[in-house]
N, C-alpha and C positions, 0 to 999 in steps of 0.2 A: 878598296873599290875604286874602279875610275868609272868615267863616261863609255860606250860600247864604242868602237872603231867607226860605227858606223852615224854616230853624234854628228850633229850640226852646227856645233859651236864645243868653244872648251869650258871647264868651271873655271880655268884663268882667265878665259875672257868675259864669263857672266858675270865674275869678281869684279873686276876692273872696271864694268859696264856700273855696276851696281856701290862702288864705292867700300867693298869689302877687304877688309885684310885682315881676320883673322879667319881660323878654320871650321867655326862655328856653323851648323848646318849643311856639312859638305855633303855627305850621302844622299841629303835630304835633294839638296841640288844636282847632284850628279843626276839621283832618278826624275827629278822633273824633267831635266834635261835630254834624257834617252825619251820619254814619254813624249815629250813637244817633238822632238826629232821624227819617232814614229807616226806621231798623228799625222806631221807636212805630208809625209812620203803614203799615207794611207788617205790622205786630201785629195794627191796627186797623183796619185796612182804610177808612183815613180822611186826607183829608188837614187839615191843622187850622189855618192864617193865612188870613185871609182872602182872596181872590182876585174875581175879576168872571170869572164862565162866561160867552162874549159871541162869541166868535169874531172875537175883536179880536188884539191884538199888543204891546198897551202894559202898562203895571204898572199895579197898584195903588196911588194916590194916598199911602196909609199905610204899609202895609206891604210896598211895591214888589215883591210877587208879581207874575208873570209872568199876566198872560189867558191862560185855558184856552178851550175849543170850547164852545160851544154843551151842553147837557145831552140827547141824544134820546133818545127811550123807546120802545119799542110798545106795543101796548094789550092784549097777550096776556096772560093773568094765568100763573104760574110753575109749574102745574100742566099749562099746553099749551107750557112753554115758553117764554113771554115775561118780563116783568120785572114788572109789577105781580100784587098781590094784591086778594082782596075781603073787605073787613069782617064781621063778624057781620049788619050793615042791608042790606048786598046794595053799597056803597059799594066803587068802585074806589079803591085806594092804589097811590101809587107811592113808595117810601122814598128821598129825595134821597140823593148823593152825600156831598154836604156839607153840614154845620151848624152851627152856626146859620144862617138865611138871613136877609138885610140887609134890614131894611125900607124904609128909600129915604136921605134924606138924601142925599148928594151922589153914591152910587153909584149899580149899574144897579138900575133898578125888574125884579122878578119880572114876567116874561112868561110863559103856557102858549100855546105858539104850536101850531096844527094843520094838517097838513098837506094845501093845497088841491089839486097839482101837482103830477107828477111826469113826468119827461120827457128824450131828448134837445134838445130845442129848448126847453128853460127854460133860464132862463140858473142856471150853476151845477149844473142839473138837477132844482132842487126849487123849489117856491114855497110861503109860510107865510103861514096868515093870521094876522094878532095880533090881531082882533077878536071871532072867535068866541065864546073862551071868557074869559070877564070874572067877575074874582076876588069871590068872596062871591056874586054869584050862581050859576056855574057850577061851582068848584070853591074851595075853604079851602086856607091853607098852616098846615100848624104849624111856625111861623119857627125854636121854642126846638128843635124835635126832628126835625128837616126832614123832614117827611112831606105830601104830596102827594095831598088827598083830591078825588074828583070827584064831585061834588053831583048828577049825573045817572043815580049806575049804575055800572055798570063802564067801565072806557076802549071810545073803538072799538078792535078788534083789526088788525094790520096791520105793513108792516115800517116802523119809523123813522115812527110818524104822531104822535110829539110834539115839538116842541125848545121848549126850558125857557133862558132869558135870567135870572141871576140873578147877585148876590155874595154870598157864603155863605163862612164860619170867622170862627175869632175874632179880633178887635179888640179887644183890652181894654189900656186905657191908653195913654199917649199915645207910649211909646216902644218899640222890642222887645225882647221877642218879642212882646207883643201877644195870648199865650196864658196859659188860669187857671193859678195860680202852683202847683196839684201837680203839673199838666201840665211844664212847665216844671223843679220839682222830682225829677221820673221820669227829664228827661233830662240833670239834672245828676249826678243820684245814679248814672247810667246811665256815663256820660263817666269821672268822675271811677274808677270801678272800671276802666275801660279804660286808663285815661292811668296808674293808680300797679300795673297790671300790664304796663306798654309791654316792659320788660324780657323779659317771656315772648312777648311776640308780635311781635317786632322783623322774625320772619321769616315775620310772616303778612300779609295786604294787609286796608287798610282795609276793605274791602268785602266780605271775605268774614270777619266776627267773629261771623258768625251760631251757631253751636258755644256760645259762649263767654256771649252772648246769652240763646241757651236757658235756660242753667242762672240767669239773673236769675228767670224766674218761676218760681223755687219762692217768691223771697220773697214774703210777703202782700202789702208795700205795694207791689212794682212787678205781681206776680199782680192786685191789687184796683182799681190808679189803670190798668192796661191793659182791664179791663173795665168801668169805671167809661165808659171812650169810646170802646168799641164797641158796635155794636149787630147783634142776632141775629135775623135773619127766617127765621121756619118757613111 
């Protein structure tokens, strides 16, 4: 058994953190460790290794995350309903999933695809154009903060009239986790309280340590590094 691809640290690096060297309790570690990982990102309402949104099947060349679906949006802003909002300029936003988003190099390039088609007799039932809407002139990405502006106004309104092709989280360094080192730090600090109170929770299941979780943010630095990477739309 290892860590999931999608871990926030390694058990070489809880070891190490922890002053372990032998192999004793490694399982035990591994699953705390997918467990803390899952909670940050269910904290944050974020998922955070990089991936390819593509509606493909394969992994990630780096970071061997699994392909996710496609991104689709409507153009309803969240006041009727829908998922985008409008700027102070009259400027439609749409706030990505995920970020950072990948600027190209060997992954997929950002697409705003809109929707031409819709039908039983499309194949699939939808058809997309990727021509339409062409980036810098029709709409801007802010890659660092994944946000989704449209250069024309607000989105058109409608169900499902955008799918977004991108790779978006982080990539930092060339081994993993591949995530910034407080990030990483939250969830060793996180593990490591779990794993040297095992004794008390021998008769609780991994997966439900949420309780126990809770009471982590009172501290400042896991309180401060969990809103440090999330983000709040009013």
């Amino acid at each position: 058994m290892a860590v999931k691809k999608t871990a926030l640290t390694t058990l070489a690096h809880f070891k190490t953190r922890n002053g372990m060297t032998t192999g004793e309790d490694d399982q035990l570690i591994e699953q705390i460790i997918d467990a803390v990982s899952d909670w940050i990102e269910s904290q944050t309402n974020r998922k955070f290794k990089r991936r390819e949104y593509n509606g493909g099947s394969t992994t990630h060349p780096a970071t061997g995350v699994t392909d996710e679906d496609y991104i689709y949006f409507n153009g309803y802003t969240k006041d009727k309903g829908g998922d985008t909002v409008r700027d102070e300029a009259g400027y439609g936003l749409f706030y990505l999933p995920a970020w950072p988003v990948a600027v190209n190099d060997d992954e997929v390039t950002f697409v705003l695809a809109s929707l031409s088609n819709r039908g039983s007799s499309v194949t699939g039932g939808e058809e997309w154009n990727v021509d339409t809407l062409v980036e810098w002139d029709d709409y801007i990405v802010d890659r660092e903060n994944g946000v989704l502006r449209h250069l024309g106004g607000t989105f058109e309104p409608g169900f499902r009239n955008y799918r977004i092709t991108m790779a978006a989280g982080f990539l930092e360094g060339d081994t993993h986790p591949f995530v910034p080192a407080d990030l990483e730090q939250l969830c060793l600090r996180l593990a490591s309280e779990r794993y040297d109170d095992k004794s008390n929770l021998q008769s609780e299941k991994i997966g439900t340590w949420s309780r126990t979780f809770d009471t982590s943010r009172e501290d400042p630095f896991i309180a401060q590094t969990l809103q440090r990477y999330s983000r709040i739309v009013i």
